[in-house]
C-alpha positions in Angstrom: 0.0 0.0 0.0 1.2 3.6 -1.1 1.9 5.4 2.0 1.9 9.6 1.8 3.9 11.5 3.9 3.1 14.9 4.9 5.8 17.5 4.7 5.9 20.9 6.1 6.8 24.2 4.5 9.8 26.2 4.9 7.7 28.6 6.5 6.3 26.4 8.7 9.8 24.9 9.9 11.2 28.2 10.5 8.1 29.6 12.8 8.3 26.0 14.4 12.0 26.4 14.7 11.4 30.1 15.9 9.2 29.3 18.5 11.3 26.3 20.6 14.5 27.7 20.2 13.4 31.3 21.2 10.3 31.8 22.3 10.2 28.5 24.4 13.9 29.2 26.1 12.2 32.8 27.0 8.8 31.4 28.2 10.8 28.9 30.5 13.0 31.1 32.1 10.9 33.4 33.0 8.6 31.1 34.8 12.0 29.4 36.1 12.9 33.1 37.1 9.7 33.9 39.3 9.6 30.7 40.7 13.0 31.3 42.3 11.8 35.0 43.0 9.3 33.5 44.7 10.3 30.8 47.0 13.7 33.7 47.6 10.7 36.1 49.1 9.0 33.3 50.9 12.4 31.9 52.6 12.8 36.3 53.3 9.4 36.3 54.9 9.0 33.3 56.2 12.4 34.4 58.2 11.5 37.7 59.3 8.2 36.2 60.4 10.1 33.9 62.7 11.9 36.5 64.1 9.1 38.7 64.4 7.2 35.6 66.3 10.8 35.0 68.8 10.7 38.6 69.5 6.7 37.9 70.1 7.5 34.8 72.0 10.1 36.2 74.0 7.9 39.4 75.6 5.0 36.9 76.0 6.8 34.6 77.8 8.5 37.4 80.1 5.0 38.2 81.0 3.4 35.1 81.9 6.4 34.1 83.7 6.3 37.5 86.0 2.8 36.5 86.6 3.2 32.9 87.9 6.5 33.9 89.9 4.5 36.8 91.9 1.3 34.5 92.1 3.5 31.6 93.3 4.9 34.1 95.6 1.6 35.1 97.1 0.4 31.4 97.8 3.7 30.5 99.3 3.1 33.2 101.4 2.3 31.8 105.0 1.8 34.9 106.7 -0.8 36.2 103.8 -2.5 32.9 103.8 -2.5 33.4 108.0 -4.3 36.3 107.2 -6.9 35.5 104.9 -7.8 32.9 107.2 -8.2 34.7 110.4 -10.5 36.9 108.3 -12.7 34.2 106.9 -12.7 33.0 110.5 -13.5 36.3 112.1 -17.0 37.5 113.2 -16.4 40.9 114.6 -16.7 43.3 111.8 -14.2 45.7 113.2 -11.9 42.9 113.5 -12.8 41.7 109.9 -12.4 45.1 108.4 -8.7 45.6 109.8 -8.2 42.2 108.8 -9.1 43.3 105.2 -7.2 46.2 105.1 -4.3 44.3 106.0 -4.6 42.0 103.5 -5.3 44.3 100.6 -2.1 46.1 102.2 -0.2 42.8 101.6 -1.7 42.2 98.0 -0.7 45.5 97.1 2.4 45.3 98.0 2.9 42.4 95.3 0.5 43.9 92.8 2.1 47.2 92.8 3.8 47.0 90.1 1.4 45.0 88.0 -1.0 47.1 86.6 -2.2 43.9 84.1 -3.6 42.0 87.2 -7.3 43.0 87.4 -8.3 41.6 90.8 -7.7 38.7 92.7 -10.0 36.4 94.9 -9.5 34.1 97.8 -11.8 31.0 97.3 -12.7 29.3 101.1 -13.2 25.5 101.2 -16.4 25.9 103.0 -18.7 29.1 101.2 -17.3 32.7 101.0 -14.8 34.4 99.5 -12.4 37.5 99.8 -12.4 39.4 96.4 -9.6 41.8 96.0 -9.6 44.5 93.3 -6.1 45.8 91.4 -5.1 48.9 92.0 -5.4 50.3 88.5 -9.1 51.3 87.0 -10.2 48.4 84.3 -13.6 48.3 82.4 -14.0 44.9 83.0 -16.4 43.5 85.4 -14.8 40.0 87.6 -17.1 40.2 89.7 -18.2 36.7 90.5 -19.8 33.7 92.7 -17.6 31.4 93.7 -20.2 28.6 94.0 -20.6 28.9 90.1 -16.2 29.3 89.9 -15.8 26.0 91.9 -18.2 24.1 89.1 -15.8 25.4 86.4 -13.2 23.1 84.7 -10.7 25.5 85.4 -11.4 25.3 88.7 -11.0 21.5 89.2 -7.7 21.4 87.3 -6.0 24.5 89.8 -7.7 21.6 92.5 -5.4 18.6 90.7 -2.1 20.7 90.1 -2.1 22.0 94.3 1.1 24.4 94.1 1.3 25.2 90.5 0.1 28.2 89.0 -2.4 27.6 86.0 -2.8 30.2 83.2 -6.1 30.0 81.5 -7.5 31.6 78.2 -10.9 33.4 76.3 -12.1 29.6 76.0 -12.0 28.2 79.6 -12.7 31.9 81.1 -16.8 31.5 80.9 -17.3 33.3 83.7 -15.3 36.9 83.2 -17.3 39.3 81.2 -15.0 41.4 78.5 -13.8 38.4 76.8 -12.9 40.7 73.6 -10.3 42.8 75.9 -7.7 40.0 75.9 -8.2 38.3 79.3 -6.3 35.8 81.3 -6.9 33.9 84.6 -4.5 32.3 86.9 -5.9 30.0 89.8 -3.6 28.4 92.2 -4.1 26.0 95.1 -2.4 26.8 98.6 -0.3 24.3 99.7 -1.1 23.7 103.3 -2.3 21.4 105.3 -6.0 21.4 105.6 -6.4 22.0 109.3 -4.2 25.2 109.2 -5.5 26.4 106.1 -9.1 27.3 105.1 -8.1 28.9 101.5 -9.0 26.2 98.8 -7.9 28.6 95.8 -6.7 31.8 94.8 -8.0 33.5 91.7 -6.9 36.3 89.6 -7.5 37.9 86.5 -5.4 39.8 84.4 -5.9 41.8 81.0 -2.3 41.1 79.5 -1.2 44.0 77.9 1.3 42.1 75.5 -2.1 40.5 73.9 -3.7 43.8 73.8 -0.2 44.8 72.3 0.3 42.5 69.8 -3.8 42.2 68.7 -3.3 46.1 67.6 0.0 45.4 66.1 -2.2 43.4 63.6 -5.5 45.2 63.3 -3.9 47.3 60.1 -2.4 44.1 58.6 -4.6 41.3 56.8 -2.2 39.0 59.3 -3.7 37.6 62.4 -1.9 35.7 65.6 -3.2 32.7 67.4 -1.6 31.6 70.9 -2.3 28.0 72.3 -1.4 27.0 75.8 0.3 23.6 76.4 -3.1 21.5 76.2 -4.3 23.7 72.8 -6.5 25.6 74.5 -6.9 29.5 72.9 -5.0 31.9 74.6 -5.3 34.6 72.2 -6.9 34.6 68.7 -6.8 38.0 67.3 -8.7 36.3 63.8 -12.0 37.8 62.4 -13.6 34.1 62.7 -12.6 32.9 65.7 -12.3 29.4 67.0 -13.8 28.0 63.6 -13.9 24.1 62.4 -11.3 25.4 59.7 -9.1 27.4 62.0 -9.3 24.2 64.7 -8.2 22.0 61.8 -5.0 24.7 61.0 -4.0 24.5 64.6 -4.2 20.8 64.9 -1.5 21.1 61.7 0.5 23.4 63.2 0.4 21.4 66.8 2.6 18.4 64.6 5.4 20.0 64.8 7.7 22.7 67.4 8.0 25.3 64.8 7.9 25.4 60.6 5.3 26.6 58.0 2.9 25.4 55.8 0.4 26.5 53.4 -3.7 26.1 54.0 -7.2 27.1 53.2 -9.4 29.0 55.6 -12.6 30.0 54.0 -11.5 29.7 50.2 -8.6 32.0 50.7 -5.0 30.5 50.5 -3.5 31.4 53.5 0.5 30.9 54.7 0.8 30.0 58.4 4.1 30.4 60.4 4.4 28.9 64.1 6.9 28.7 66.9 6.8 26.9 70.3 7.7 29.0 73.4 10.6 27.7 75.2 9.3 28.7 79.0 5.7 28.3 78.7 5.7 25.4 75.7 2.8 27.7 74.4 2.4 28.3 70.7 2.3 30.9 68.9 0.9 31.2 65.2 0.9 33.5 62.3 -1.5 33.4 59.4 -1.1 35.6 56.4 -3.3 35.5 53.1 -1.2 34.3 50.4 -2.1 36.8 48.0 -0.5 39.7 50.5 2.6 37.8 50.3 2.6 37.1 46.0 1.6 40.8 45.4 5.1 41.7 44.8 6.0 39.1 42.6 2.4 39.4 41.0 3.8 42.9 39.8 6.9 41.7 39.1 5.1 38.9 37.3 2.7 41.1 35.1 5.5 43.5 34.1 7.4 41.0 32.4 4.8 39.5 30.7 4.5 43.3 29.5 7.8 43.4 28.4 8.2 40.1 27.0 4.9 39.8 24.5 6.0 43.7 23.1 9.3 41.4 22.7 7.4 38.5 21.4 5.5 41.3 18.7 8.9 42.6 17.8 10.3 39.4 17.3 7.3 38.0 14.8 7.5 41.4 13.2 11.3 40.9 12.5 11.0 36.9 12.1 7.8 37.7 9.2 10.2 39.6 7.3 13.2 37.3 7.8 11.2 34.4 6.5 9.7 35.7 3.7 13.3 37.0 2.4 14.3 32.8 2.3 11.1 31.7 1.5 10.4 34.0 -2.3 13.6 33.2 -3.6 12.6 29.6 -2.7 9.4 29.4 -4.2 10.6 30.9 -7.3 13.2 29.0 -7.7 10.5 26.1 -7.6 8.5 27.6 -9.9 11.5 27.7 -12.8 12.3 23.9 -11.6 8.5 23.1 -12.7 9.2 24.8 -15.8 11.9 22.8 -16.3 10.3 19.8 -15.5 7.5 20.5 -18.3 10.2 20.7 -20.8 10.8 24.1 -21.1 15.0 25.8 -20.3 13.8 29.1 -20.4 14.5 30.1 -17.0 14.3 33.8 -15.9 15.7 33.6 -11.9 15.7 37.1 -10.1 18.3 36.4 -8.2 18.2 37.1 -4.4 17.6 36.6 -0.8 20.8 35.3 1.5 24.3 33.9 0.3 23.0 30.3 0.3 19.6 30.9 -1.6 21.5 33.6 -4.2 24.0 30.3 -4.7 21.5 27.7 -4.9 19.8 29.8 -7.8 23.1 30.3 -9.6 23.9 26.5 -9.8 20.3 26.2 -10.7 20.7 28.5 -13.5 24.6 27.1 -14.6 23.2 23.6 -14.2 19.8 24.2 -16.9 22.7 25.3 -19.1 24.8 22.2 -18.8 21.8 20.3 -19.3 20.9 21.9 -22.3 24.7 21.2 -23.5 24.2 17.3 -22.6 21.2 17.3 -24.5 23.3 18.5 -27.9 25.5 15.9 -26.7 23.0 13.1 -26.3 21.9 13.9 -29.5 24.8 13.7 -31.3 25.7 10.4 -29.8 22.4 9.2 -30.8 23.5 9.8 -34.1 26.6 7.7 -33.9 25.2 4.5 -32.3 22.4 4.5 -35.5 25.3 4.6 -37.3 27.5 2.1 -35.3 24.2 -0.1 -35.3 23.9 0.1 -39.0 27.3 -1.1 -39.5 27.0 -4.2 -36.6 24.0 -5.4 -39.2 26.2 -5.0 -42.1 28.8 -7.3 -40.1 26.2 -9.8 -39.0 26.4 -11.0 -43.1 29.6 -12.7 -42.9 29.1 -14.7 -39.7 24.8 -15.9 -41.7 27.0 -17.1 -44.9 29.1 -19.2 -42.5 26.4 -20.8 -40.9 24.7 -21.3 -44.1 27.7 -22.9 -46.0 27.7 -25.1 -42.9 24.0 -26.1 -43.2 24.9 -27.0 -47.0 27.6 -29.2 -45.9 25.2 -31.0 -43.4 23.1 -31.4 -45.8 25.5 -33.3 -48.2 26.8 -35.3 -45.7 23.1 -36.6 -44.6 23.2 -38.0 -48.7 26.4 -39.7 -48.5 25.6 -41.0 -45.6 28.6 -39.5 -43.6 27.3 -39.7 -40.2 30.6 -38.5 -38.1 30.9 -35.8 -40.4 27.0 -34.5 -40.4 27.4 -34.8 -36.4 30.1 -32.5 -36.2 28.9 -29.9 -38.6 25.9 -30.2 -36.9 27.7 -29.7 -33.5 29.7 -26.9 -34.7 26.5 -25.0 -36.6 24.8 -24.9 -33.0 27.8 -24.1 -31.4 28.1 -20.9 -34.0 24.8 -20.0 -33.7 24.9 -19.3 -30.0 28.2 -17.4 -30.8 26.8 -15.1 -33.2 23.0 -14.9 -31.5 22.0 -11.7 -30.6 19.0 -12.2 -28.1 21.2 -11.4 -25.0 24.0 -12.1 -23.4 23.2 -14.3 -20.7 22.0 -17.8 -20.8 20.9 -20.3 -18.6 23.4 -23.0 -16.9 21.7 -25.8 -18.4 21.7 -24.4 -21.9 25.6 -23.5 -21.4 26.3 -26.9 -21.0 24.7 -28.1 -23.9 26.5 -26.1 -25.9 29.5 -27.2 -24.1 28.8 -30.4 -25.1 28.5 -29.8 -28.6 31.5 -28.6 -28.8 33.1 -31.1 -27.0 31.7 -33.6 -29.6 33.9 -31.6 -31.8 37.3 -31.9 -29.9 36.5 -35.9 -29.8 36.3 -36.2 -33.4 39.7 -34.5 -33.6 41.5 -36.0 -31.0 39.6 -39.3 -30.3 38.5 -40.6 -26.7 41.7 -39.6 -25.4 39.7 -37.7 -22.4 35.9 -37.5 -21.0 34.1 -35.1 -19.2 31.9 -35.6 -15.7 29.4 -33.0 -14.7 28.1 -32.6 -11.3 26.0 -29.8 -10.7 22.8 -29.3 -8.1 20.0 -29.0 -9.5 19.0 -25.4 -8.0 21.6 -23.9 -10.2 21.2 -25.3 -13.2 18.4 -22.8 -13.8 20.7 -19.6 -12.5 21.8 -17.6 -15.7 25.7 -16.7 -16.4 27.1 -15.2 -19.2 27.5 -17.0 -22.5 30.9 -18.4 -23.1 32.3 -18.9 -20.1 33.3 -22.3 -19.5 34.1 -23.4 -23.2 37.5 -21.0 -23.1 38.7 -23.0 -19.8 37.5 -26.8 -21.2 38.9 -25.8 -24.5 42.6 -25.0 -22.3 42.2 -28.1 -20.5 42.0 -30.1 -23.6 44.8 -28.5 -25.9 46.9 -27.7 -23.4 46.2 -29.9 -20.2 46.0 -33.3 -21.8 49.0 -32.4 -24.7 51.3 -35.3 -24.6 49.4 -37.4 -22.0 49.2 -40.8 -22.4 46.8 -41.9 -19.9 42.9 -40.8 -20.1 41.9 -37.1 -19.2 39.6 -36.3 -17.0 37.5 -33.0 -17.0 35.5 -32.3 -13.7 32.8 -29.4 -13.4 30.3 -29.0 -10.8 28.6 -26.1 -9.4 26.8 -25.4 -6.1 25.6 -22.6 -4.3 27.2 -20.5 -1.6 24.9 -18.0 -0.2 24.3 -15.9 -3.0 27.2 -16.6 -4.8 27.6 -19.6 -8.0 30.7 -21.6 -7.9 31.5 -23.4 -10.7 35.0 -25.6 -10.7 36.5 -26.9 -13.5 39.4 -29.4 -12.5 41.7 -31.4 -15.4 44.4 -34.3 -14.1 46.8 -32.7 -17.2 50.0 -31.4 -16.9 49.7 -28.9 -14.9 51.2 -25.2 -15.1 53.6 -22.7 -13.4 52.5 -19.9 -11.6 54.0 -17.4 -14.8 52.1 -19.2 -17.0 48.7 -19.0 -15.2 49.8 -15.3 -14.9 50.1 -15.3 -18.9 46.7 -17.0 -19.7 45.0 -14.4 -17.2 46.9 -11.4 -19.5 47.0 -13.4 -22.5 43.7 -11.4 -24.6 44.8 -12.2 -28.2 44.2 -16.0 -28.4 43.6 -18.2 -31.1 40.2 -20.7 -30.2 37.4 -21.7 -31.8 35.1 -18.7 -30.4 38.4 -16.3 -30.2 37.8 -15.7 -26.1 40.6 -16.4 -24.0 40.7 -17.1 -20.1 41.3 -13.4 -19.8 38.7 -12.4 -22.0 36.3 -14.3 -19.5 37.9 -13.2 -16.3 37.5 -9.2 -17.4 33.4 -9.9 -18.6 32.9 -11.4 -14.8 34.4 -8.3 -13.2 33.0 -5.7 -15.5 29.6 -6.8 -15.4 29.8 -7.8 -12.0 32.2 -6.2 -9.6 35.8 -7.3 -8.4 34.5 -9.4 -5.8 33.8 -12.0 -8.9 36.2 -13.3 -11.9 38.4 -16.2 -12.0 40.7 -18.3 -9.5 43.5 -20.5 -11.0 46.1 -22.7 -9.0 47.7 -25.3 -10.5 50.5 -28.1 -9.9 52.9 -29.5 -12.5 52.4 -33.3 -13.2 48.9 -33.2 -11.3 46.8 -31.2 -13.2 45.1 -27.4 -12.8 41.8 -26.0 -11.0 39.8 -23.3 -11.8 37.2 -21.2 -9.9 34.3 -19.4 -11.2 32.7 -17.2 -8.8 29.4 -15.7 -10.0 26.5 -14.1 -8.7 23.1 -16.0 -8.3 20.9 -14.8 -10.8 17.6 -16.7 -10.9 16.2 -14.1 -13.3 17.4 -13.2 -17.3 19.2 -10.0 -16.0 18.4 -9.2 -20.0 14.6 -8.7 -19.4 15.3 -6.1 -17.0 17.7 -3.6 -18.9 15.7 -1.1 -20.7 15.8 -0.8 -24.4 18.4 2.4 -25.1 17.8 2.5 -28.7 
């Protein structure tokens, strides 16, 4: 089946060309150029937020650790805890008035210098409590019963850690109203044995500045800070939707590991979330930024070079149009005279243009009509001569008829007489003529060559007797190859004149041929005399011979190698006194190579 094969233009090649090699490289490292840009400003960020968040870290954790150092100090304080219970104990209200005074006194005097602790509150095992307030004006209102603070979680887990000061945030303080102004509880259970002491817990409240602080640090960025205490718990979440299912499931990410930053969606808006574990406290603190705020400088960056690069991309096709179309119209005319050409017509008109190559291509093109133009004078002349030479090879052919017809005569006569040896031979030697002088081709089929052989070996017996035979042993796939006419007859015909000359005993003349791969070997082996090695050398040179076809061993050695090659011809070794071999190495042709050549004439 035909198969078509679609080929592009010129034009097309060059744009494709164009494209990869230029506007591909460009395309690529640009995005290769704001990918770096990028992940450079995200590594900047991402460092200065980690800073910004151990600087952040760092107050914070100054703060809270002031406030469980002075409330730790105030519980280990025997004398103060004395004091609050003589006053829960005391009935006279004189007495429990000085009492308070006293202890405020005492409070004070570790509170002065805290203006973020709101009010504090002594909790008694049995009811009642002692509620201090700070000593700084706050709008917030702690206030509370301590029935409903002794049902609180918070409460029970101050109850299970008796000693240690517990900080607790927005989401476990339930109770204090003014939530939204950043507000912090501590609770702390006395140590003391319960028969000395009556205080079950001490309460306080704080509004820590440092929240307040860093929550207005962020109200004029799109940035917002979340701070979870050791157990997860919010501390501070200065977010416009707080404690939300996708926020919870951010924090529970950023809980996996002591510090780092990932990437996440809160609310369909990619958002870039920095963290960092404080070293005293073990709270974290995160820092969510939308994504977009971060890109916006490379989105400039981004949109500006795109500018700059499709005005580039504009020039380019402009320039690359131009380019193209100064190769491609020499081109196409040039094609256009090649057509004309090809319809018979030499006229050819070239404008002559376009780059070095193209301007050279059309000069050949132009030198080259006119050298074929000159051949076809030649041809034509030539033409002329082989009519003539043709003319004169029939005039020749006369001769060789009137011998074969004088022969025929002579047959004829000696079929009269009754002269049977003679009417065989001329018989023999009319055949053997014919294929000489016939002019249907020059190759002939094994079998038929041996035939002929054998006519003309018919011949040689007459005129020397039965001094010598000839065996055959050929396969029979090769006795329909075809090999030039006249090639074994020379070397049988040396064998029997010169191989068997002066021999007494019987000659023997082997041929047989086989195959070899593509290759026909015929051998032709004689037990005669023999020859030197200058004598084979002789017979290979020797062209002007006197036979019965007039072809020598030479002559038949050149026709192998110029129709063939030089990897054919002829192979002679032989050895005085034992006799001589020769080689014939032909190709295997299974076809009459005469049908295929074309008819010149």
């Amino acid at each position: 089946m035909r198969m078509f094969t679609k080929r592009w233009s010129i034009t097309s090649i060059l744009y494709v060309m164009f494209f990869f090699v230029i506007v591909m490289p460009i395309l690529l490292v640009t995005f290769l150029s704001l990918r770096a840009y990028t992940n450079i400003l995200l590594s900047n960020i991402t460092s200065r937020t980690m800073q910004t968040l151990e600087q952040v870290s760092y107050s914070i954790d100054q703060d809270t650790s002031r406030y469980i150092r002075t409330f730790a100090a105030i519980a280990s304080d025997r004398n103060l805890i004395s004091l609050a219970n003589s006053l829960h104990q005391s009935t006279d209200s004189q007495d429990q008035f000085r009492k308070s005074s006293e202890l405020e006194h005492s409070l004070k005097n570790y509170l002065h210098d805290m203006p973020d602790v709101v009010s504090a509150m002594f909790v008694y095992r049995d009811n009642g409590a002692f509620f201090f307030e700070g000593t700084h004006l706050h709008n917030i209102n702690t206030r509370m019963n301590e029935t409903n603070l002794k049902m609180t979680p918070l409460y029970l887990k101050a109850l299970q850690s008796q000693g240690r000061v517990l900080l607790f945030g927005p989401e476990e303080n339930k109770l204090i109203e003014g939530n939204d102004n950043y507000v912090l509880s501590g609770a702390i259970a006395p140590q003391y044995d319960r028969s000395f002491n009556d205080v079950e817990m001490i309460y306080f409240v704080i509004q820590a500045s440092s929240f307040e602080n860093l929550s207005e640090s962020t109200s004029n960025r799109n940035g917002s800070f979340i701070i979870l205490d050791g157990n997860g718990n919010i501390m501070l979440d200065t977010s416009l939707a707080k404690s939300q299912n996708v926020e919870k499931e951010t924090i529970q990410q950023a809980q996996t590991k002591t510090s780092g930053d990932f990437k996440t969606v809160v609310y369909g808006e990619q958002m870039f979330v920095t963290f960092l574990t404080m070293e005293r406290m073990g709270w974290k603190i995160i820092y969510m930024t939308p994504n977009d705020q971060l890109t916006a400088q490379v989105k400039e960056i981004y949109a500006f070079i795109m500018e700059v690069s499709l005005a580039g991309l504009a020039l380019f096709l402009i320039v690359s149009f131009f380019l193209v179309r100064s190769i491609v119209r020499p081109i196409k005319s040039l094609i256009y005279q090649m057509n004309k050409m090809k319809s018979g017509s030499f006229q050819v008109a070239l404008d002559l243009s376009g780059p070095l190559e193209i301007y050279s291509l059309g000069k050949t093109f132009q030198s080259m009509t006119v050298r074929i133009q000159e051949l076809m004078i030649e041809r034509q002349e030539q033409e002329k001569l082989k009519n003539r030479a043709e003319i004169d090879a029939l005039q020749s052919q006369i001769n060789p008829h009137f011998l074969v017809n004088t022969l025929n005569a002579i047959k004829i006569m000696a079929m009269l007489v009754k002269a049977t040896n003679l009417y065989e031979m001329t018989d023999s030697l009319i055949k053997l003529l014919s294929s000489t002088f016939h002019r249907d081709g020059s190759y002939i089929q094994v079998t038929d060559e041996i035939q002929n052989l054998e006519k003309y070996i018919y011949i040689m017996k007459v005129r020397y007797g039965d001094r010598f035979k000839v065996e055959y042993d050929f396969d029979e796939l090769v006795k329909d190859a075809f090999i030039l006419k006249l090639l074994l007859q020379p070397i049988v015909e040396n064998a029997i004149i010169h191989g068997f000359y002066g021999k007494s005993s019987m000659g023997i003349v082997k041929i047989s041929g086989k195959r070899n791969r593509d290759q026909l070997i015929i051998t032709i082996v004689d037990n005669g005399r023999g020859m030197e090695q200058r004598t084979i050398e002789a017979l290979k040179n020797e062209k002007n011979v006197e036979s019965l076809c007039g072809i020598g061993i030479a002559n038949v050695n050149d026709r192998i190698r110029l129709n063939y090659g030089e990897l054919y011809g002829l192979s002679m070794k032989s050895e005085l006194g034992v006799g001589t071999e020769v080689i014939v190495t032909l190709p295997l042709l299974l076809n009459n190579p005469d049908r295929r050549k074309p008819n010149l004439s």
